[in-house]
MITORTI-567886 format. One record per residue (C-alpha): chain; residue in three letters; residue number from 1; x, y, z. Coordinates in steps of 0.05 Angstrom, whole numbers, plus 5000, padded with zeros to 4 digits. Layout:
@fivo:A; dolum:ALA; marvo:NUM; X:X; Y:Y; Z:Z
...
This chain:
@fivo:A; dolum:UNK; marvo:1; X:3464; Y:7098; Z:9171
@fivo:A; dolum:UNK; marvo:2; X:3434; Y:7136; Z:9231
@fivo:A; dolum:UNK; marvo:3; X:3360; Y:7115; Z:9253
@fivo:A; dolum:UNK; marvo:4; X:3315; Y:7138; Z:9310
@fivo:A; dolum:UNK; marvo:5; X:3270; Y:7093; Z:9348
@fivo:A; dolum:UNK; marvo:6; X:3198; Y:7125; Z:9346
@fivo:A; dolum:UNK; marvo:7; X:3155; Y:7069; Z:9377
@fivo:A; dolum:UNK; marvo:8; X:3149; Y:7058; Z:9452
@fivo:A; dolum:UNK; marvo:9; X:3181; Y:6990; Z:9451
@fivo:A; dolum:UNK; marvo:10; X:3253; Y:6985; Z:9470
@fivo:A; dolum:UNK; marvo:11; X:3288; Y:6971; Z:9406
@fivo:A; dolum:UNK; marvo:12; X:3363; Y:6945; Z:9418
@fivo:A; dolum:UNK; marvo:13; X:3372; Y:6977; Z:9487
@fivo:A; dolum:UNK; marvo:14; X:3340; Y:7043; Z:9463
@fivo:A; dolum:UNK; marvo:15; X:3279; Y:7079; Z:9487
@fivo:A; dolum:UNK; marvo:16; X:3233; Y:7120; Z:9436
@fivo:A; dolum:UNK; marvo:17; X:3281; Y:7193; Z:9413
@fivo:A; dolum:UNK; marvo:18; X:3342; Y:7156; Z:9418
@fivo:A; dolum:UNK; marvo:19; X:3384; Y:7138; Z:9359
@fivo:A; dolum:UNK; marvo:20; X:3413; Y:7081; Z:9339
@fivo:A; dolum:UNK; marvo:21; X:3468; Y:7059; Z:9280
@fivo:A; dolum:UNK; marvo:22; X:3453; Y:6995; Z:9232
@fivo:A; dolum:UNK; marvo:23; X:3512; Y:6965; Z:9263
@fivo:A; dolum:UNK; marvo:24; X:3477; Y:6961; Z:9331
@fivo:A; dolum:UNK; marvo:25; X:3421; Y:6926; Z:9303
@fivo:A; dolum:UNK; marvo:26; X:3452; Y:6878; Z:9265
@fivo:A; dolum:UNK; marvo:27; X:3500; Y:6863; Z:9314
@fivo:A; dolum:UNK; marvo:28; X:3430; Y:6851; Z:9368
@fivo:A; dolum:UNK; marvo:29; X:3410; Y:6798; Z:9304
@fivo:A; dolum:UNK; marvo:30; X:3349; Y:6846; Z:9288
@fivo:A; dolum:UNK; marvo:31; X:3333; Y:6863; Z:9219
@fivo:A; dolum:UNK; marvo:32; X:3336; Y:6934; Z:9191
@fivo:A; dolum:UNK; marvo:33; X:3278; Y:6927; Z:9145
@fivo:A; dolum:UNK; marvo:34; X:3243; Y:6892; Z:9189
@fivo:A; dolum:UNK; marvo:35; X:3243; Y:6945; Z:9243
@fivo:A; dolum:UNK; marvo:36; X:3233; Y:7002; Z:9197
@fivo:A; dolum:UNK; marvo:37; X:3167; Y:6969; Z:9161
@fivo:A; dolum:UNK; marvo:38; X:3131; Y:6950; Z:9230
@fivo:A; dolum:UNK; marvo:39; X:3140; Y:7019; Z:9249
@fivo:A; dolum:UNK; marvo:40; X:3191; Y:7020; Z:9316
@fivo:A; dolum:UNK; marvo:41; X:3250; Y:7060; Z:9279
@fivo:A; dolum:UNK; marvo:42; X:3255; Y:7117; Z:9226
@fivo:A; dolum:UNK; marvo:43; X:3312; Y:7142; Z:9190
@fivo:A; dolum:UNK; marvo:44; X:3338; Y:7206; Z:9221
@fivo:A; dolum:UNK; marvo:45; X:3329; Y:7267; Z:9202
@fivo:A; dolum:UNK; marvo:46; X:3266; Y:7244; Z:9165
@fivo:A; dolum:UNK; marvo:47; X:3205; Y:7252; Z:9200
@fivo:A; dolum:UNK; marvo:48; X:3146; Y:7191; Z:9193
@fivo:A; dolum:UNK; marvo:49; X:3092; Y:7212; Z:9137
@fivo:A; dolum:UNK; marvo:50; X:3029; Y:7221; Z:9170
@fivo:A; dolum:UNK; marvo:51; X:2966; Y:7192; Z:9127
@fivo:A; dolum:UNK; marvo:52; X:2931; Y:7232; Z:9079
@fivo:A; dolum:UNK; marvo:53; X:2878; Y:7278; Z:9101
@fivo:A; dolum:UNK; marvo:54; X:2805; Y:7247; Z:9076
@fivo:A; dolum:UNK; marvo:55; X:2772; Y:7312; Z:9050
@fivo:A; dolum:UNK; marvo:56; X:2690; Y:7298; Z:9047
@fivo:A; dolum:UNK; marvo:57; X:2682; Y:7311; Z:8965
@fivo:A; dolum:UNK; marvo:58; X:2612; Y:7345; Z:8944
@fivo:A; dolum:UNK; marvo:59; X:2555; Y:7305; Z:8902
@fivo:A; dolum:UNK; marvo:60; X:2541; Y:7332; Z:8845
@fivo:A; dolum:UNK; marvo:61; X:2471; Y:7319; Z:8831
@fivo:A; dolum:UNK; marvo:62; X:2447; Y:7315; Z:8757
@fivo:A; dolum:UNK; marvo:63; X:2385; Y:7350; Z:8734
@fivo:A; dolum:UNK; marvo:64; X:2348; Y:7333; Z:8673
@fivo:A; dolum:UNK; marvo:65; X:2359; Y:7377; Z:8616
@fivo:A; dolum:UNK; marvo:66; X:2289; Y:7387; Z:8582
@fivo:A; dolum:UNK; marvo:67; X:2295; Y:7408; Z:8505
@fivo:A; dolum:UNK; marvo:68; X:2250; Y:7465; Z:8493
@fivo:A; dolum:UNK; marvo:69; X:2225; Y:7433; Z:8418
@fivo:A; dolum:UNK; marvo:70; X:2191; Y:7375; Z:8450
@fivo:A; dolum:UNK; marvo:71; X:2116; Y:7381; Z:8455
@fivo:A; dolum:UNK; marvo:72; X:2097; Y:7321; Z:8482
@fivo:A; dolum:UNK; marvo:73; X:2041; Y:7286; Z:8454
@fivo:A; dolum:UNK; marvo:74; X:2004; Y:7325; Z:8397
């Protein structure tokens, strides 16, 4: 498997755009998972998911619903 380093720490003798196989990091001693959870390398070809875009969601505000047949006190 092909990965891509994407941070701007030099991973294995790589810089951030170049690629990298699982071979070279294993034979370094790093860890695959390891690397791809803390963020320094990506598979290639697939791009890192940006977070979710927080959209600001209306209040609704609740109005009291009067019933026309109450009369109050008689």
């Amino acid at each position: 498997m092909e990965y891509t380093v994407i941070s701007n720490t030099q991973v294995c003798g790589k810089i951030n755009g170049e690629k990298l196989t699982q071979d070279d990091i294993l034979g370094a001693g790093g860890s695959v998972e390891h690397l791809l959870a803390s963020g320094h390398i990506a598979q290639s070809g697939h791009t890192p998911k940006a977070a979710p875009e927080v959209k600001e969601v209306p209040q609704v505000v609740k109005t009291p619903v009067f019933n026309s047949q109450e009369q109050g006190d008689k």
